[in-house]
C-alpha positions, 0 to 999 in steps of 0.5 A: 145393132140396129136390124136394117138401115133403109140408106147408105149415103155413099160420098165419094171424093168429097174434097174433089168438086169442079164448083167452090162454093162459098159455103162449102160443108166440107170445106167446114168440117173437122173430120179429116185432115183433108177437109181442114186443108180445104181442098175442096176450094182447090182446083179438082182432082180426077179419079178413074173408077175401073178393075184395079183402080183403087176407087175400082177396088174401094168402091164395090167392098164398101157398099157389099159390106153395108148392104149385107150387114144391114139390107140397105135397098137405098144408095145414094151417092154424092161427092165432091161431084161425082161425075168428076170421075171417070167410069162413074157410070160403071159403078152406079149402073152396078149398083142401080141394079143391087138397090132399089133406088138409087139416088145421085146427087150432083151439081149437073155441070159434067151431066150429058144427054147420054147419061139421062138417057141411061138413067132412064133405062135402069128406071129406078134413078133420082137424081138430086141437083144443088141450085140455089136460084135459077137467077144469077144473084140467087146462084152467085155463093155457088157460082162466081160468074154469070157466064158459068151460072147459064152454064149450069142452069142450061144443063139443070134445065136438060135434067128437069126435062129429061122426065127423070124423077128430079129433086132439086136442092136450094139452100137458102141464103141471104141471097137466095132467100129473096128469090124464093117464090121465083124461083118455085114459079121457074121450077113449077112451068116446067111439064114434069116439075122437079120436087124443090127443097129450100133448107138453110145454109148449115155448118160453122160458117154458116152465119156470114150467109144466113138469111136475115130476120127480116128475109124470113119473110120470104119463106112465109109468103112461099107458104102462104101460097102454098096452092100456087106452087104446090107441084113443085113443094115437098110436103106443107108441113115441111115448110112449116118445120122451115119455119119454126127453125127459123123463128126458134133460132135454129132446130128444137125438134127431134132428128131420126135420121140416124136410125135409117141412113149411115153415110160413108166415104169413098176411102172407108171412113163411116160416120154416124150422120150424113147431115154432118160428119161428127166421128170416125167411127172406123174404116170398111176397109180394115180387117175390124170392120164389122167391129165398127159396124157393130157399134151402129146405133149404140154408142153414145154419140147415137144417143146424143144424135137421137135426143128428144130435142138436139143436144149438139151445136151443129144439130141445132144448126141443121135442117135438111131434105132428109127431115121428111124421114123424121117429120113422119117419125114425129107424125107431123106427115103420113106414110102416103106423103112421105112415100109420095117420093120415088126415093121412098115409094117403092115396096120395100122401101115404104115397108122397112120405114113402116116398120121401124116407126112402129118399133120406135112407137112401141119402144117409146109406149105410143100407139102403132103408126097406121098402115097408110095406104094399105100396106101391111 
């Protein structure tokens, strides 16, 4: 069994989002039967967190049974869109004091002033917001009018000014592509700029809205004037990962995600990858589940998902924020600047990464990964 997972990539609701967009995940993915119904693109569906609801229930033992098993000081908790349920904020204030950090993703549509001024008080919130364009044309696979893109960019925009440590999640596309460097140049004039992740449109669909040959070379002007919008840009080496993806036709380098995070849903259902969700791997909520748990990082898929290079079509096909995990597994970052992210950079966080990439050196024969920046 793997000894600790730094994350617990929580997905609540996922068939359950106020936006459609186009190129939805889950309504692409073959996991459950809900998803192959595409729910997603249907009108959404409240739910309420709170004492004996079955969320209220739900919620609270799928996390307590992660977190014991493994020590996960990580949450991050995503949708569908969260804030589509009422008394969320009663479950990720709980839990922004059990983690270190707690993540939450959003498209920032139902997200008010009162909530980031909350966020603030706990201190150890990221929040990572889905925007592709701050321009309509750019926007217009996740939104369908332009009247709900201003609606949207207005709330983004209270967000980013919130002083809140903001990441902000651009998948690039044939429409978004284009306006690429605009769109770090709007991010950039902003006084605490968020921390921009351009990655590609990812999933089985993924082809009707794929950047063109000749859109590539859009993301190369980005890295070319690297400099111009560093404040806003993870890591240059991430850009030249991007890249590579791009001109090699897909992924050919390692994945490690699976090594640190695991992701779960909101009914119990755990899955190996929160990138892409292969398997059912059994349910938290069944009398077996520390059964299921045991079988982290041994079965065969574990291994066929931590291959030298990426045996599975959907891997080849994926690239996302997550990659910085494994960029610094495969050193092509440092500690220093994979930790320069306030999801990683606290103590405990920066230590387990630390040591897992040392026991992965060790096991593969390679010298030990430096102790960056002091840390022993």
């Amino acid at each position: 069994m793997i000894d600790g997972l730094i994350g617990n990539d929580l997905v609540v609701n996922e068939d359950s989002c106020n936006l459609s967009c186009t190129y939805c995940l889950t309504g692409q993915s073959n996991l459950k039967q809900s998803h192959s119904a595409q729910l997603i693109f249907g009108p959404p569906v409240r739910d309420r967190y709170g004492e004996g609801t079955p969320l209220g229930r739900r919620l609270p033992v799928i996390d307590k049974r992660i977190d014991d098993t493994f020590r996960v000081p990580l949450l991050k908790v995503t949708g569908g869109e969260v804030f589509l349920v009422a008394g969320v904020m009663d479950f990720l204030r709980e839990q922004a004091a059990e983690h270190e950090v707690l993540v939450v993703q959003t498209n920032g549509v139902l997200v008010r002033d009162e909530h980031l001024a909350e966020f603030a008080e706990w201190g150890n919130v990221v929040v990572q917001v889905s925007l592709d364009s701050h321009l309509f044309q750019g926007n217009s696979y996740r939104v369908h009018s332009e009247s709900l893109h201003e609606k949207v960019v207005r709330r983004i925009e209270a967000i980013i000014d919130s002083g809140l440590e903001v990441e902000i999640y651009g998948v690039l596309n044939d429409r978004s592509v284009t306006e690429l460097e605009e769109f770090a140049a709007w991010l950039g004039d902003r006084s605490k700029p968020p921390i921009l992740f351009p990655f590609p449109v990812r999933g089985p669909d993924s082809e009707g809205f794929a950047i063109r040959p000749d859109q590539v070379k859009h993301i190369e002007a980005l890295a070319a004037n690297y400099d111009r919008y560093a404040s806003v840009l993870p890591p240059r080496a991430y850009l030249d990962r991007l890249l590579s993806f791009y001109r090699e036709g897909g992924r050919t380098f390692r994945c490690h995600l699976p090594r640190m995070v695991i992701s779960t849903f909101s009914d119990g259902v755990v899955t190996p990858c929160p990138n892409i969700w292969f398997s059912n791997m059994g349910n938290l909520l069944n009398d077996d589940w520390q059964d299921t748990l045991s079988r982290v990082g041994k079965t065969g898929l574990y291994q066929a998902l931590l291959a030298p290079r990426p045996r599975l079509n959907a891997c080849r096909g994926c690239f996302t924020p997550w990659d910085t995990l494994s960029m610094y597994f495969d050193d092509e970052i440092t500690l220093d600047e994979l930790c320069a992210a306030p999801t990683y950079s606290p103590p405990r966080i920066r230590q387990m990464i630390l040591e897992r990439k040392q026991q992965y050196d060790r096991e593969r024969g390679a010298p030990a990964a430096p102790l960056a920046g002091g840390m022993a």
